[in-house]
N, C-alpha and C positions, 0 to 999 in steps of 0.2 A: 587043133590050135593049142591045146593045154601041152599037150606033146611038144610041140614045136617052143613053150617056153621055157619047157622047162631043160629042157638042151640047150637053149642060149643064157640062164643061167648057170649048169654045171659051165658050160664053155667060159662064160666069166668070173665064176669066183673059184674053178679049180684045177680046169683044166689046160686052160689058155693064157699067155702072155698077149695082149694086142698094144700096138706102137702107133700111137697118133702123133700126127704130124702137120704143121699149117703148112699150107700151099702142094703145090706139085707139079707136074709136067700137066695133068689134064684138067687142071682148074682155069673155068670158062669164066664167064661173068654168071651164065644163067647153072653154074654146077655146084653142087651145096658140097660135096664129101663124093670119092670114091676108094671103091678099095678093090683089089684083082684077085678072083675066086682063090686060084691057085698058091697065093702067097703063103709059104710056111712059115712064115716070118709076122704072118697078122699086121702089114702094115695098112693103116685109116691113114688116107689121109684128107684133110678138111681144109675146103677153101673159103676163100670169104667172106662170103655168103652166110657159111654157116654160122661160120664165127659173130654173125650179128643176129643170130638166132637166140630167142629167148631160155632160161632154164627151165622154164615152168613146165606144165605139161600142155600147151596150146597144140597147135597144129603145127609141125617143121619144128618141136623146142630143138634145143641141140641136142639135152640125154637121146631124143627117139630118134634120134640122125645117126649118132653113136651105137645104138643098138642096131637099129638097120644095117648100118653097114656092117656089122661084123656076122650080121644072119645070111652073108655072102660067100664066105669062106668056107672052102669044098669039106672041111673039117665040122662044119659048123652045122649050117642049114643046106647050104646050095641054093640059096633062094636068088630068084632074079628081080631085076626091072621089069615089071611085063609093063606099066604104067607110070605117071606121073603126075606129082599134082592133085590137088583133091576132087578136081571134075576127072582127072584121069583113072583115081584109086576107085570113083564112087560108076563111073561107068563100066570097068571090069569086074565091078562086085555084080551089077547087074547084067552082064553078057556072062559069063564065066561065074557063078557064084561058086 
C-alpha cells in the first residue's frame, strides 16, 4: 500500500499532467467521475455528483475522487473498480482481503 502511494504521488507532483473536466459522454445520475485506463492524455472527467462532493476528507470527498481516478491510468496504478460504495469496498476487503 505504501508502494502504491507513493507512485501516485511521483505521478502528481512530477511526472504527470492530468486534465479535469465537468461532465462527459458517460456521466449517469448514479456516476461520480470516470476516467479510461488507456488515456495518454490523463483525461478525469467529473460529473455531478461529484461536483456536490465535499472537500473535506469524509467518505466520496471530492480530493479522494480525484486521486482515485487517476490510480486508473495504465501509466499510473492500473487499478480497477472491483467494487463500489462503502457496503461494496467493505465486502471486498472481507472476501479478497
Amino acid at each position: 500500500m505504501l508502494e502504491n502511494l507513493k507512485h501516485i504521488k511521483e505521478a502528481w507532483y512530477t511526472s504527470h499532467n492530468f486534465y479535469f473536466s465537468c461532465g462527459g459522454d458517460e456521466c449517469h445520475s448514479s456516476t461520480y467521475s470516470y476516467a479510461w485506463a488507456t488515456d495518454i492524455d490523463h483525461n478525469v472527467f467529473l460529473c455531478e455528483l461529484a461536483l456536490t462532493r465535499s472537500l473535506n476528507r469524509s467518505i466520496d470527498s471530492l480530493p479522494g475522487i480525484l486521486i482515485h481516478e487517476i490510480t486508473h491510468f495504465d501509466d499510473v496504478l492500473m487499478a480497477g473498480d472491483y467494487a463500489f460504495g462503502v457496503d461494496g469496498a467493505e465486502n471486498l476487503a472481507y472476501s479478497a482481503p
